[in-house]
C-alpha positions as CSV (number, residue, x, y, z in Angstrom):
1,X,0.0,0.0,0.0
2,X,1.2,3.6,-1.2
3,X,0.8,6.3,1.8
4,X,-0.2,10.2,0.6
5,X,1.5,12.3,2.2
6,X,-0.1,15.5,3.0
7,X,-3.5,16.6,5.0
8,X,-6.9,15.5,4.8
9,X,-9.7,18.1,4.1
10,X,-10.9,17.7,7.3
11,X,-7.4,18.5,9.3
12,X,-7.1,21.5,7.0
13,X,-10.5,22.6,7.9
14,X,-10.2,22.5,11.5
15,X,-6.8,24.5,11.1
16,X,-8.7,27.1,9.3
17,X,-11.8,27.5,11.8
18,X,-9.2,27.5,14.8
19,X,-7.4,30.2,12.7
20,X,-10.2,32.3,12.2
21,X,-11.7,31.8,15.8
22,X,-8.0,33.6,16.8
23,X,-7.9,36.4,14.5
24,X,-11.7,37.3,15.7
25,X,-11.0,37.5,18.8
26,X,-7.8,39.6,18.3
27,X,-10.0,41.8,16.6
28,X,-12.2,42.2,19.4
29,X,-9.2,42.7,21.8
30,X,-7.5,45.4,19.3
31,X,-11.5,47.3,19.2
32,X,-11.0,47.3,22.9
33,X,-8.0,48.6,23.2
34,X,-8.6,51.4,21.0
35,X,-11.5,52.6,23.0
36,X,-9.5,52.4,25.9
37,X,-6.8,54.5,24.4
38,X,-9.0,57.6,23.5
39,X,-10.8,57.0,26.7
40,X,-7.0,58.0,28.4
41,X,-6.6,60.7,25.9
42,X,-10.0,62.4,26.6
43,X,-9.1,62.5,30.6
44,X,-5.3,63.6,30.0
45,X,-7.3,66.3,27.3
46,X,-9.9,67.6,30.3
47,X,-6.9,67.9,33.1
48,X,-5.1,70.0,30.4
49,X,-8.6,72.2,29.6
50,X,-8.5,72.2,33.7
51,X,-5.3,73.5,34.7
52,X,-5.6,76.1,31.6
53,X,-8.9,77.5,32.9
54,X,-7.1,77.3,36.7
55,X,-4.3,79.1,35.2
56,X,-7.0,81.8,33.4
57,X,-9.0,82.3,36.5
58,X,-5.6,83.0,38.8
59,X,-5.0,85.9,36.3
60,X,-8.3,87.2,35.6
61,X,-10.0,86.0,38.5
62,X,-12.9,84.9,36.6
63,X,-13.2,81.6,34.5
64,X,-14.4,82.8,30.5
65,X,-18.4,82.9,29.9
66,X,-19.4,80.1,27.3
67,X,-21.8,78.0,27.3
68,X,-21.4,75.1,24.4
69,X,-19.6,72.0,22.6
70,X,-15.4,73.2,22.8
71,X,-14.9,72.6,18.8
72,X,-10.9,74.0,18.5
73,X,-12.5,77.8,17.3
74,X,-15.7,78.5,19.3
75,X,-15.3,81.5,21.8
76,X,-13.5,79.7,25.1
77,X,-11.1,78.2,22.6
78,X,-10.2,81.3,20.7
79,X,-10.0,83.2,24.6
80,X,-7.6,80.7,25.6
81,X,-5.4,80.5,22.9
82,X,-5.6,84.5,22.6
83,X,-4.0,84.4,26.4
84,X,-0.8,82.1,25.9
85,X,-2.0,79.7,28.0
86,X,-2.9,76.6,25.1
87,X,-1.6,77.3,21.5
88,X,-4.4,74.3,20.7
89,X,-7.6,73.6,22.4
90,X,-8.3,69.5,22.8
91,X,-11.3,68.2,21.0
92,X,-12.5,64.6,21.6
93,X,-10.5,62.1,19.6
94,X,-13.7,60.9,18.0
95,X,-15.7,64.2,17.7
96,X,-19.1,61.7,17.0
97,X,-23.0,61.3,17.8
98,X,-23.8,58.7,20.6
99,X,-26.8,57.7,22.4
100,X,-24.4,56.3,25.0
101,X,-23.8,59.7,26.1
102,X,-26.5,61.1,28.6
103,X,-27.7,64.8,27.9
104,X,-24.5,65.4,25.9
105,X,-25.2,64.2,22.3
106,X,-21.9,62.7,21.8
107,X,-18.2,62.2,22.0
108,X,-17.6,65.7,22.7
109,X,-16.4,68.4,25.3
110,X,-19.2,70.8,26.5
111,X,-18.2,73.5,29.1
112,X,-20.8,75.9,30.5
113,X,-20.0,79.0,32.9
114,X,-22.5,81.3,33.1
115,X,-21.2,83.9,35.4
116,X,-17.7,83.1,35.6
117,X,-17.6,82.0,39.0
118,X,-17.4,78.1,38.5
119,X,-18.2,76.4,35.5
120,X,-19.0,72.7,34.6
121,X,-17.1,70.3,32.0
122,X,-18.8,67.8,30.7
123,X,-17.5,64.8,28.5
124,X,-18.1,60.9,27.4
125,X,-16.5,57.8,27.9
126,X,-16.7,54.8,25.7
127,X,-15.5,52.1,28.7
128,X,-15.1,51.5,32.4
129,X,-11.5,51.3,32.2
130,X,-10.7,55.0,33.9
131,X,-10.3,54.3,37.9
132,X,-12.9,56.8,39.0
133,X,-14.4,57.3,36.0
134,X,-17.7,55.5,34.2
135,X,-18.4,54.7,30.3
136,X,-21.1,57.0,29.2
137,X,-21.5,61.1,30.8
138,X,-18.1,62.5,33.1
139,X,-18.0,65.6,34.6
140,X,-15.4,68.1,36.4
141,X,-16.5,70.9,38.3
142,X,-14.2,73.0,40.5
């Protein structure tokens, strides 16, 4: 009797299934990562909106008036750049619509002061993986 040498479809089907089962879940794991990765670069982006409106409000003593979405050229951006303090105002690395979002309508930064004497920062998370912090609506206020 002559032995084949080689694989039977079967072998090479089970190698392909296990293959694919592996790069789907690295997939998954490389999504997850990513949203965790923006998630770190939205809270490093509000401490640095923080200690620019700390370091406004020690010179001025009053934090700007605005009351809206920080975009990179609404009003509070173009006071803080006009200063010295920030030569570029942080938007959200995904600038995008979300339900997942509470009252704010997306991944974005909203900052409200009304009469300069405190003033609230709100922004979204895509996961859980900030200590402190939950997916969905964040806040700072001074």
């Amino acid at each position: 009797m002559k032995k084949d040498k080689g694989f039977t479809l079967v072998e090479l089907l089970v190698v392909i299934a296990i293959i694919g089962l592996l790069s789907g879940m690295i997939i998954i794991s490389i999504k997850n990562v990513k949203a965790k990765s923006r998630d770190a670069e939205r809270v490093s982006e509000i401490n640095t909106i923080v200690t620019v409106l700390s370091l406004y409000h020690n010179d001025y003593n009053i934090y700007p008036v605005y009351d809206g979405y920080i975009t990179g050229t609404d009003s509070l951006s173009t006071t803080l750049k006009s200063t010295g303090y920030i030569t570029v105002v942080p938007t959200d690395p995904s600038n995008s619509n979300s339900s997942d979002c509470g009252s704010l309508t997306g991944y974005r930064y909203y900052y409200q002061s009304v009469n300069g004497t405190d003033y609230y920062l709100g922004y979204c998370l895509e996961t859980n993986s900030i200590h402190g912090k939950t997916k969905g609506e964040n806040s700072y206020v001074p």
